[in-house]
mmCIF file of the N, C-alpha and C atoms, coordinates in Angstrom:
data_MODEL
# 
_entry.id   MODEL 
# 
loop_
_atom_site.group_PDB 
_atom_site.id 
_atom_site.type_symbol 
_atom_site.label_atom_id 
_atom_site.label_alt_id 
_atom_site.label_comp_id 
_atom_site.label_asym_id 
_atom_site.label_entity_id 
_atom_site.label_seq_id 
_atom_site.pdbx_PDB_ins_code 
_atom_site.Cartn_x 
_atom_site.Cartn_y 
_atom_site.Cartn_z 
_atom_site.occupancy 
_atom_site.B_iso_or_equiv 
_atom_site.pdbx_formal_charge 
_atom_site.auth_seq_id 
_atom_site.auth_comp_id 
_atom_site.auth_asym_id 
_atom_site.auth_atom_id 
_atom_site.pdbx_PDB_model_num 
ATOM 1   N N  . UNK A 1 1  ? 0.824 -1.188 0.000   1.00 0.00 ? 1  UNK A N  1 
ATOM 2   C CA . UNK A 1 1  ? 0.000 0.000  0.000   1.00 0.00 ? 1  UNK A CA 1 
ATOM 3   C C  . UNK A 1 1  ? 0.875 1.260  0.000   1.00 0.00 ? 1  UNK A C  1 
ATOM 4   N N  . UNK A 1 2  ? 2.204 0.660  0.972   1.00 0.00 ? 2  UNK A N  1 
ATOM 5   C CA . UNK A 1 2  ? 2.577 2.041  0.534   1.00 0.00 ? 2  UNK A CA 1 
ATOM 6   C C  . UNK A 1 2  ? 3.349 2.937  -0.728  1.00 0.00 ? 2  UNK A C  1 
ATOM 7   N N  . UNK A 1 3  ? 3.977 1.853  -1.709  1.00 0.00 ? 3  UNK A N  1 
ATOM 8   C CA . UNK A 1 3  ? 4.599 1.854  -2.357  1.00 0.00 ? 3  UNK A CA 1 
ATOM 9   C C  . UNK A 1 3  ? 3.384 2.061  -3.304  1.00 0.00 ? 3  UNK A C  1 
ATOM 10  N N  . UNK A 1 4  ? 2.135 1.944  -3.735  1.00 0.00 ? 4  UNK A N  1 
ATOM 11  C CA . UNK A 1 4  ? 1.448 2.111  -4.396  1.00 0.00 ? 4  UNK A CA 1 
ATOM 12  C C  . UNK A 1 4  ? 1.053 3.822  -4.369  1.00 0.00 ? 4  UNK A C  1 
ATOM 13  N N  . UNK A 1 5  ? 0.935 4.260  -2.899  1.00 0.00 ? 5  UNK A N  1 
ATOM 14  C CA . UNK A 1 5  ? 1.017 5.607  -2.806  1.00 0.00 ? 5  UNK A CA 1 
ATOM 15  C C  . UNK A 1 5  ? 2.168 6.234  -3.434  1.00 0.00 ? 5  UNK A C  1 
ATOM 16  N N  . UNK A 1 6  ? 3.220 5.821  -2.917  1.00 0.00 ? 6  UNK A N  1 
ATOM 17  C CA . UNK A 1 6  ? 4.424 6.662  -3.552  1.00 0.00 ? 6  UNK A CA 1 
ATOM 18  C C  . UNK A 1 6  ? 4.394 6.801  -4.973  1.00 0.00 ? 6  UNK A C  1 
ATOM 19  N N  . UNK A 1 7  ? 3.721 5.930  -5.469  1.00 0.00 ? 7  UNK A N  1 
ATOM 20  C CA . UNK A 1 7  ? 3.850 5.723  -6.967  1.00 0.00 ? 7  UNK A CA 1 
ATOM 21  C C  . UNK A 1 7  ? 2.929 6.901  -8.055  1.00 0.00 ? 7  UNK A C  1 
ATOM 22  N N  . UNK A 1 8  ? 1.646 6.625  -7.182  1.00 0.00 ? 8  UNK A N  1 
ATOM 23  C CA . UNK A 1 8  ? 0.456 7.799  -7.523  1.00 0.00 ? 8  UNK A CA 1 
ATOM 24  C C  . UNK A 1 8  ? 1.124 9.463  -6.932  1.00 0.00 ? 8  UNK A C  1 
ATOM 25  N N  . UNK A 1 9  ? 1.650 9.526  -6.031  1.00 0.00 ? 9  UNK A N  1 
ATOM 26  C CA . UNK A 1 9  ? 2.212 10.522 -5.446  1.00 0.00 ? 9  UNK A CA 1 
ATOM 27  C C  . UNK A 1 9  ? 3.786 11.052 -6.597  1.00 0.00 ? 9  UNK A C  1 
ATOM 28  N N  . UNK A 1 10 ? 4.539 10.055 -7.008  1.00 0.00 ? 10 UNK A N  1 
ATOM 29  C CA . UNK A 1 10 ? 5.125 10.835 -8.423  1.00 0.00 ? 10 UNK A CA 1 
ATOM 30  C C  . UNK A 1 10 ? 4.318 10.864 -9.206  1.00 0.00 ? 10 UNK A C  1 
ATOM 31  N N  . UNK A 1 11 ? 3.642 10.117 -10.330 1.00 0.00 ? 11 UNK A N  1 
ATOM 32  C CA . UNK A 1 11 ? 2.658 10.476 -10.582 1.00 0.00 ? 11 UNK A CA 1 
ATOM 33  C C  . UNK A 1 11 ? 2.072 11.594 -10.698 1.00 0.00 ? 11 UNK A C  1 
ATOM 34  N N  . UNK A 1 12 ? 1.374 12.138 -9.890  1.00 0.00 ? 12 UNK A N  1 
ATOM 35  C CA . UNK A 1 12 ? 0.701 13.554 -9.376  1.00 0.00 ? 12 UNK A CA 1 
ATOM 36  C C  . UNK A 1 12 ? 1.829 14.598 -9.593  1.00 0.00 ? 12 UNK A C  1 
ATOM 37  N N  . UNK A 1 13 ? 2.881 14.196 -8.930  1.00 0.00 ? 13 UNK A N  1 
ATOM 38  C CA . UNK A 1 13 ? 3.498 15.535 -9.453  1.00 0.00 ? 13 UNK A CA 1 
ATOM 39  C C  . UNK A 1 13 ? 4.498 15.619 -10.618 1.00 0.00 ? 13 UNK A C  1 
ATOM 40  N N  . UNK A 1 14 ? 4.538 14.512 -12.222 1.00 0.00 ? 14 UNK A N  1 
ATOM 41  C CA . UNK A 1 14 ? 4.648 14.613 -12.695 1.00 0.00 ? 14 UNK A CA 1 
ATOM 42  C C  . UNK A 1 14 ? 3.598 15.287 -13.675 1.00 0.00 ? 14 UNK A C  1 
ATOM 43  N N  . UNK A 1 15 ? 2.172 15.332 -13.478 1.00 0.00 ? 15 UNK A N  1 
ATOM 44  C CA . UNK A 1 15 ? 1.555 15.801 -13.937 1.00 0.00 ? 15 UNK A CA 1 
ATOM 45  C C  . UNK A 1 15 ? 1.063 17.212 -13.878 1.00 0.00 ? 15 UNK A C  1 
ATOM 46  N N  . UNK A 1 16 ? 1.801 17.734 -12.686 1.00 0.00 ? 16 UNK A N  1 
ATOM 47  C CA . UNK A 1 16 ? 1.828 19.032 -12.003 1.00 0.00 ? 16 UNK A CA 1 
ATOM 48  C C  . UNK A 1 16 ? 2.356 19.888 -12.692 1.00 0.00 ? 16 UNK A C  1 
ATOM 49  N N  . UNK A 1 17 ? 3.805 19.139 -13.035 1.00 0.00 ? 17 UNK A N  1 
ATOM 50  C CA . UNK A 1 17 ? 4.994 19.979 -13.635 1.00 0.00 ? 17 UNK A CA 1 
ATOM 51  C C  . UNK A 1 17 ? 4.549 20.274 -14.877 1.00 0.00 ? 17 UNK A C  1 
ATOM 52  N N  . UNK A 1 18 ? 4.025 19.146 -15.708 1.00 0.00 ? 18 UNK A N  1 
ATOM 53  C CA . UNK A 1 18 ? 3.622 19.231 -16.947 1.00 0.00 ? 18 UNK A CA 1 
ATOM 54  C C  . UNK A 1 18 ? 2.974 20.661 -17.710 1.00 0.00 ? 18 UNK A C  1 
ATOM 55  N N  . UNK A 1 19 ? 1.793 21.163 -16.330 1.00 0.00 ? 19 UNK A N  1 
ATOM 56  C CA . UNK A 1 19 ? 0.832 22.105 -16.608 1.00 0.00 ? 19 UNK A CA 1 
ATOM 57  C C  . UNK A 1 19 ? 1.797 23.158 -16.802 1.00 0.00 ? 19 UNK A C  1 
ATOM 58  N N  . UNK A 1 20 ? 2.971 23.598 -15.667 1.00 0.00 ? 20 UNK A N  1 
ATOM 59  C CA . UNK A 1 20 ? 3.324 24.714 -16.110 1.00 0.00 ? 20 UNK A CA 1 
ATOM 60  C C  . UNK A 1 20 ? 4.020 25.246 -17.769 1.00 0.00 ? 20 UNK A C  1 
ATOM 61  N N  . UNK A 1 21 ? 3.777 24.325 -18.806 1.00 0.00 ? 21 UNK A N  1 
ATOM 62  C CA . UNK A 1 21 ? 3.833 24.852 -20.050 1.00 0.00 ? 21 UNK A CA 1 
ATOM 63  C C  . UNK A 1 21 ? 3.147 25.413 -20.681 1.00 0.00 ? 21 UNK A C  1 
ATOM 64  N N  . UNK A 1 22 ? 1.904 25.462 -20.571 1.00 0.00 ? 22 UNK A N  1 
ATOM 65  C CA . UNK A 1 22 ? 0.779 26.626 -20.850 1.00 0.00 ? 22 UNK A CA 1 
ATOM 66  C C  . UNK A 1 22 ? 0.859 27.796 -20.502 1.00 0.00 ? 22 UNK A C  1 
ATOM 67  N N  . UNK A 1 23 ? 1.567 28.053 -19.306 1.00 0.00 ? 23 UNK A N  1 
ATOM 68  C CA . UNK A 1 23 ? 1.879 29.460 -18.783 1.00 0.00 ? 23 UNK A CA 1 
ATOM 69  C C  . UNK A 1 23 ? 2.948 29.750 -19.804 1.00 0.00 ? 23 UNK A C  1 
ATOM 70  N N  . UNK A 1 24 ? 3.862 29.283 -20.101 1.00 0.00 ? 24 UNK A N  1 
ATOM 71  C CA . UNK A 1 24 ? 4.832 30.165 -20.921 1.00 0.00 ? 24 UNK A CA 1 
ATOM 72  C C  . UNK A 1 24 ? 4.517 30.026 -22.581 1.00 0.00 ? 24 UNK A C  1 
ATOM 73  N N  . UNK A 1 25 ? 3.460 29.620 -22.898 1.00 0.00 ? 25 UNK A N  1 
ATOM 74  C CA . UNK A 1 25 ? 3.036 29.686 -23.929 1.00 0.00 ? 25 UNK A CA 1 
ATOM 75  C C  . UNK A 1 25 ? 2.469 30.493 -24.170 1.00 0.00 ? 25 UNK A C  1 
ATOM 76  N N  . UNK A 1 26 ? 1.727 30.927 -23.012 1.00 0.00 ? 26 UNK A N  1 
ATOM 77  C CA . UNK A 1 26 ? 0.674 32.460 -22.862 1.00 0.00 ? 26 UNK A CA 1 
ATOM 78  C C  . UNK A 1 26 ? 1.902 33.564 -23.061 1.00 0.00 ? 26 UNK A C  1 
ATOM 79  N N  . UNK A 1 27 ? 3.010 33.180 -22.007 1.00 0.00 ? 27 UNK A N  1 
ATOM 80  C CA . UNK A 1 27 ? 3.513 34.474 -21.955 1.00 0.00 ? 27 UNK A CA 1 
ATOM 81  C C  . UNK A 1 27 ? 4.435 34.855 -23.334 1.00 0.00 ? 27 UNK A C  1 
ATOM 82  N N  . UNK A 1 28 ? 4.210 34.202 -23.683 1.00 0.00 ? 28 UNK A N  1 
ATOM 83  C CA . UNK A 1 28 ? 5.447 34.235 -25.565 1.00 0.00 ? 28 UNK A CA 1 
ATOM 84  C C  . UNK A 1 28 ? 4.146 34.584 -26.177 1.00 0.00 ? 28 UNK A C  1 
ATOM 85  N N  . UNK A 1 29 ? 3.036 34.380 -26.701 1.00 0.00 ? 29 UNK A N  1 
ATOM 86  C CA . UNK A 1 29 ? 2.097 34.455 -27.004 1.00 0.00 ? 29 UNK A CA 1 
ATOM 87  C C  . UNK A 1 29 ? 1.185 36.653 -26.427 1.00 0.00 ? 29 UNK A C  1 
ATOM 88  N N  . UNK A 1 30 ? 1.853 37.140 -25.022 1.00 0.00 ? 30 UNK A N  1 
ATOM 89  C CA . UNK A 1 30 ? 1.590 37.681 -24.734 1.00 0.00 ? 30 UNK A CA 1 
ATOM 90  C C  . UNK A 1 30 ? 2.603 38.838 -25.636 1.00 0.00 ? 30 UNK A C  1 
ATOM 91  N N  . UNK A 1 31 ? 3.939 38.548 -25.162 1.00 0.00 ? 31 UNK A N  1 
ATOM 92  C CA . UNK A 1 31 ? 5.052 39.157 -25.649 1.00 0.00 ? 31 UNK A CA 1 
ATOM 93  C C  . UNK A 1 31 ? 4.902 39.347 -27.051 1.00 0.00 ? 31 UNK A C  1 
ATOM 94  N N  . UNK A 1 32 ? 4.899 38.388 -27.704 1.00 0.00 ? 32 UNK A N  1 
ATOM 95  C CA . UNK A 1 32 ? 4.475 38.874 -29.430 1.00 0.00 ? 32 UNK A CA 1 
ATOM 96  C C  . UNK A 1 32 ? 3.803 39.701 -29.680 1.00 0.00 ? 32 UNK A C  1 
ATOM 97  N N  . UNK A 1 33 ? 2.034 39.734 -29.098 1.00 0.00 ? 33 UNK A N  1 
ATOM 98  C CA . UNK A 1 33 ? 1.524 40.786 -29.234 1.00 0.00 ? 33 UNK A CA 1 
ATOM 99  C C  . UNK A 1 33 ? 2.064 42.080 -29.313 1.00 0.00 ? 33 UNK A C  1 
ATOM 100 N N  . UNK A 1 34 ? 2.508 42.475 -27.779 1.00 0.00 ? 34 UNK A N  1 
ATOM 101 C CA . UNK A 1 34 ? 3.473 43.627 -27.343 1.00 0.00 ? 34 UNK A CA 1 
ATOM 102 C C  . UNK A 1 34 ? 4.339 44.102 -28.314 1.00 0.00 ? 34 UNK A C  1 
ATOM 103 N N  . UNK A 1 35 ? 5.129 43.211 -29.147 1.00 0.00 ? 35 UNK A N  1 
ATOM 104 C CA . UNK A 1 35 ? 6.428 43.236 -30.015 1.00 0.00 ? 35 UNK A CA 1 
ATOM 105 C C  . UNK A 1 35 ? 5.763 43.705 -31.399 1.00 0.00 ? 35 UNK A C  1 
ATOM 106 N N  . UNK A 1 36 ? 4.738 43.198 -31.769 1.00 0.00 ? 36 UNK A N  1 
ATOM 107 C CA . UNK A 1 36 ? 4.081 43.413 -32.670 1.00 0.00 ? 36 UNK A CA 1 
ATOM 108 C C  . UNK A 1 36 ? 2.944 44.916 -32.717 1.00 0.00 ? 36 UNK A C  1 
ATOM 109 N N  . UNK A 1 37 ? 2.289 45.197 -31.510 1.00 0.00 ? 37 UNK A N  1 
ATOM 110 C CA . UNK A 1 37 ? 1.690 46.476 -31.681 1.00 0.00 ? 37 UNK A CA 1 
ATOM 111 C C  . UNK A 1 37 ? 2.727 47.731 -31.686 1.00 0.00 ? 37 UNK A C  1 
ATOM 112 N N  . UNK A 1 38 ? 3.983 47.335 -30.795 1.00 0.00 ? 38 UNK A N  1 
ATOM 113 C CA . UNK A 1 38 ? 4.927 48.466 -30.786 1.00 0.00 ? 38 UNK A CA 1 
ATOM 114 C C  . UNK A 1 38 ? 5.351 48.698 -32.290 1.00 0.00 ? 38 UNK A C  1 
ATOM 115 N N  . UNK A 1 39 ? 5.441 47.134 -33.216 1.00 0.00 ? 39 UNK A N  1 
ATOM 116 C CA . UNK A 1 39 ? 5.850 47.731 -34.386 1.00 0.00 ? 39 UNK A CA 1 
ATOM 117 C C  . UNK A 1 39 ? 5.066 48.892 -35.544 1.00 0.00 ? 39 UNK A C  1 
ATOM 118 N N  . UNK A 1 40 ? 3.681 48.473 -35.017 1.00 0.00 ? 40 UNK A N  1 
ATOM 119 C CA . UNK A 1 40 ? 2.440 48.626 -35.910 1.00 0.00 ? 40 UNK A CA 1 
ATOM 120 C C  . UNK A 1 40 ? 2.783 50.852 -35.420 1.00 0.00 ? 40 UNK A C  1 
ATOM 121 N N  . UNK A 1 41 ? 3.078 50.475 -34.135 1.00 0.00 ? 41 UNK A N  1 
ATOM 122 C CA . UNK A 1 41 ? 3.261 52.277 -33.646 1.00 0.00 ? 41 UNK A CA 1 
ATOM 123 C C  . UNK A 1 41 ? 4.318 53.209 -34.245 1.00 0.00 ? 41 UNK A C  1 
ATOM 124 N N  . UNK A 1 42 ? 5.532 52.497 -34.342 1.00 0.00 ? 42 UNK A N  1 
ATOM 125 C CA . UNK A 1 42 ? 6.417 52.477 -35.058 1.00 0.00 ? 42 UNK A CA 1 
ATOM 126 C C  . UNK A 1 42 ? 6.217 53.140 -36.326 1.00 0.00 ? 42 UNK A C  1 
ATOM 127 N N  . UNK A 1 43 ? 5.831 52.053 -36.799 1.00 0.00 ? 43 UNK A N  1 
ATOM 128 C CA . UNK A 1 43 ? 4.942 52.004 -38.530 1.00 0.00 ? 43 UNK A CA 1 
ATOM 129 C C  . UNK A 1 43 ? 4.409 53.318 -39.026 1.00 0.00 ? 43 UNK A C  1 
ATOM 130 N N  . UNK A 1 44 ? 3.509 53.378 -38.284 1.00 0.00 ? 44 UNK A N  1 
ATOM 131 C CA . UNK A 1 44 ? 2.277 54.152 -38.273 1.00 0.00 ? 44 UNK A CA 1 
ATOM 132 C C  . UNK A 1 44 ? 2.667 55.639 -37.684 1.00 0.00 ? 44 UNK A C  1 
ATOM 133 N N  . UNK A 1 45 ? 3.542 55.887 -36.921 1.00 0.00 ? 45 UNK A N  1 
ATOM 134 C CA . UNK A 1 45 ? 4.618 56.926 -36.927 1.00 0.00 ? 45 UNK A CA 1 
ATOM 135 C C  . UNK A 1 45 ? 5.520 57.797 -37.991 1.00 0.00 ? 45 UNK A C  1 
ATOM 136 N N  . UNK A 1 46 ? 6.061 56.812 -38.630 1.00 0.00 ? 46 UNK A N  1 
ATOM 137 C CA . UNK A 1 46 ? 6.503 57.002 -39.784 1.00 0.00 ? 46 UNK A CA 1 
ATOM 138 C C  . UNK A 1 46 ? 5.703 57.570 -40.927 1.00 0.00 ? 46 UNK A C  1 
ATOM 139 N N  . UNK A 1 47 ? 5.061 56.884 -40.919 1.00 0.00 ? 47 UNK A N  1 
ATOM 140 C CA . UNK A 1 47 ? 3.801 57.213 -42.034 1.00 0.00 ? 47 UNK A CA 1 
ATOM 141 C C  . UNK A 1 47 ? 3.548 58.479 -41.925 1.00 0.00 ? 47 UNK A C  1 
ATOM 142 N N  . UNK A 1 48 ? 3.171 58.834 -40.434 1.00 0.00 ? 48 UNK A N  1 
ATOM 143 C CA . UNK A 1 48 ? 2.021 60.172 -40.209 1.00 0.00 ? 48 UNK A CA 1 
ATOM 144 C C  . UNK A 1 48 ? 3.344 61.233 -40.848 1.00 0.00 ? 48 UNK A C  1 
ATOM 145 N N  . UNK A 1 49 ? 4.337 60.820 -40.525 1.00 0.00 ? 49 UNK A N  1 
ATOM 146 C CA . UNK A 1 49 ? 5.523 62.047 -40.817 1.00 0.00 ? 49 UNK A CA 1 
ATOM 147 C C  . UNK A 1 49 ? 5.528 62.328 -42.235 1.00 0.00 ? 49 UNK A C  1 
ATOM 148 N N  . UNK A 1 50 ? 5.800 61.075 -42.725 1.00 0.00 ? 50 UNK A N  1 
ATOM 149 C CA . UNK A 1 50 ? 5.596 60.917 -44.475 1.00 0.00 ? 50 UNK A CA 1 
ATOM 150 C C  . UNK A 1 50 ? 4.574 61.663 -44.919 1.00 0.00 ? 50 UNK A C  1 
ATOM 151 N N  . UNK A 1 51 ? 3.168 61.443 -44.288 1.00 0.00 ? 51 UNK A N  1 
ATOM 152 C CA . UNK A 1 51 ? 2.542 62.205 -45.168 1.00 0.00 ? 51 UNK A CA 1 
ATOM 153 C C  . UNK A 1 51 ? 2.335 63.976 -44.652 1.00 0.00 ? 51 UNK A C  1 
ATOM 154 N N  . UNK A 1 52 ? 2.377 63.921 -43.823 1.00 0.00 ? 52 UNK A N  1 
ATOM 155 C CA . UNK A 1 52 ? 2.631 65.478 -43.458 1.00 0.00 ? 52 UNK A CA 1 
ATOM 156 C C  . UNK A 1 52 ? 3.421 66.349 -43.578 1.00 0.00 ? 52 UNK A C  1 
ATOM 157 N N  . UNK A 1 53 ? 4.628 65.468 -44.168 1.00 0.00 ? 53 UNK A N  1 
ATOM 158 C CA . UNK A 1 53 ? 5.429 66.360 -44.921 1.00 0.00 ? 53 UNK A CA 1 
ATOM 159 C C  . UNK A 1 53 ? 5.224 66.451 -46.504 1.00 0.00 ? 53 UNK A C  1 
ATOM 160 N N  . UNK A 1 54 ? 4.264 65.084 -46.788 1.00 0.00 ? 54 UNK A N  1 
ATOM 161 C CA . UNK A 1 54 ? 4.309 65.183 -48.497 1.00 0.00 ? 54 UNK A CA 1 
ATOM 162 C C  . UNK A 1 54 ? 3.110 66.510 -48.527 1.00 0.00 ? 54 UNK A C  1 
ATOM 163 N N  . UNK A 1 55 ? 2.100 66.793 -47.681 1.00 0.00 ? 55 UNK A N  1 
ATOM 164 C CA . UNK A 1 55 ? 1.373 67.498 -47.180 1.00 0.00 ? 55 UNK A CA 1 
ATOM 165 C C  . UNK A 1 55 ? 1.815 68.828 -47.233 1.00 0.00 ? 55 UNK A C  1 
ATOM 166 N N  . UNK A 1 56 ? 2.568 69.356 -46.723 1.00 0.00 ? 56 UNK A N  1 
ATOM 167 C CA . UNK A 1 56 ? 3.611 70.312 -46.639 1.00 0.00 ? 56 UNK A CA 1 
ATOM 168 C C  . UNK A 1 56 ? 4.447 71.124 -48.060 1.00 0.00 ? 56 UNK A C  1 
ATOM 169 N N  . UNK A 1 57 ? 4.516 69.926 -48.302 1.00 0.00 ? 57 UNK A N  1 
ATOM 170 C CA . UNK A 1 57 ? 5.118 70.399 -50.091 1.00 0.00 ? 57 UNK A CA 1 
ATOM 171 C C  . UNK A 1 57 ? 3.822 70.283 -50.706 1.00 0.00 ? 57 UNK A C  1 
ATOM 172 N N  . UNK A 1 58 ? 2.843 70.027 -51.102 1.00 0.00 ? 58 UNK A N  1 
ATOM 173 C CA . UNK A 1 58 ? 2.126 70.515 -51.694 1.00 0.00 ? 58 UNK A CA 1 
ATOM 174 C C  . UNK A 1 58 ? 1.642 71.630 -51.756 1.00 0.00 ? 58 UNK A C  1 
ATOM 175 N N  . UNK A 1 59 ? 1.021 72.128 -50.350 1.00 0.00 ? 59 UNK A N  1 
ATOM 176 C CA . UNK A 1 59 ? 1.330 73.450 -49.829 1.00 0.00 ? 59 UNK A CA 1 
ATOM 177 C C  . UNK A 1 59 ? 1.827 74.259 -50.301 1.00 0.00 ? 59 UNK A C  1 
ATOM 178 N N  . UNK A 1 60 ? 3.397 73.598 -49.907 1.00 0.00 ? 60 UNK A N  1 
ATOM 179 C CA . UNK A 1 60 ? 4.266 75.047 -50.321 1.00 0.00 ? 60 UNK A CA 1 
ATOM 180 C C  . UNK A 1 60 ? 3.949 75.271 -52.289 1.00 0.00 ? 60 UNK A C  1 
ATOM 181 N N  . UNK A 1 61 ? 3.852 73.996 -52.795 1.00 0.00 ? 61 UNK A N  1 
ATOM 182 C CA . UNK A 1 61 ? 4.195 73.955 -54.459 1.00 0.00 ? 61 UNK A CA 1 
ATOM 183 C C  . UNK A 1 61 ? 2.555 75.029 -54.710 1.00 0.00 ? 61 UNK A C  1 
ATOM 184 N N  . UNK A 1 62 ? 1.742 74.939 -54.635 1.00 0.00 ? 62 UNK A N  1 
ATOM 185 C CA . UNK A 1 62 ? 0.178 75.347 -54.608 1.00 0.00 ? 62 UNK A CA 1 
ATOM 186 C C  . UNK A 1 62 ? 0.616 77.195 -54.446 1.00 0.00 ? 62 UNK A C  1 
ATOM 187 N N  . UNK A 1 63 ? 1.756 77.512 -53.200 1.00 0.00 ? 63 UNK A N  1 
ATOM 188 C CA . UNK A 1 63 ? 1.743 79.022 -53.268 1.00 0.00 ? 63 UNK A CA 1 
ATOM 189 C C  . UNK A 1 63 ? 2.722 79.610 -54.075 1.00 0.00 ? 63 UNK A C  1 
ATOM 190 N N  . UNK A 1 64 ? 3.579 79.071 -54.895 1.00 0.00 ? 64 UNK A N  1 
ATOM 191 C CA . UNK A 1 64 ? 4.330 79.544 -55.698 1.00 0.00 ? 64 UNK A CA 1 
ATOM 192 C C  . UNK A 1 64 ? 3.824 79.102 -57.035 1.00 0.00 ? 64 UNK A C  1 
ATOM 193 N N  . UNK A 1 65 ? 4.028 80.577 -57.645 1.00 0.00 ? 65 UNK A N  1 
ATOM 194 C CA . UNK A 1 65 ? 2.862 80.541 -59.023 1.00 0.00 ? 65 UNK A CA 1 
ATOM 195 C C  . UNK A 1 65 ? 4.251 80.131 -60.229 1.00 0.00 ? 65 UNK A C  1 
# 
């Protein structure tokens, strides 16, 4: 009996250990996001400059006759 416990008792906490791989799947899964909206800000940064300056020269081209 008792050796049958010990047995269920690794057991149990081989199956314990197991779970904690879902957590770091979340957290890589979390991190990408993060890595990925910063790029999209990035991005989208750039852009606004791009066009507010192509913005700008038109402008200026429009007041010189």
């Amino acid at each position: 009996m008792k050796k049958l416990f010990l047995v269920l008792a690794v057991a149990s906490l081989g199956f314990v250990a197991c779970n904690n791989e879902a957590d770091t799947k979340a957290d890589t899964i979390d991190s990408t996001a993060e890595a990925t909206k910063d790029s999209i800000e990035v991005t989208s940064d750039s852009l606004k400059v791009a066009v507010d300056s192509l913005a700008e020269a038109q402008k200026d081209s429009l007041k010189t006759p």
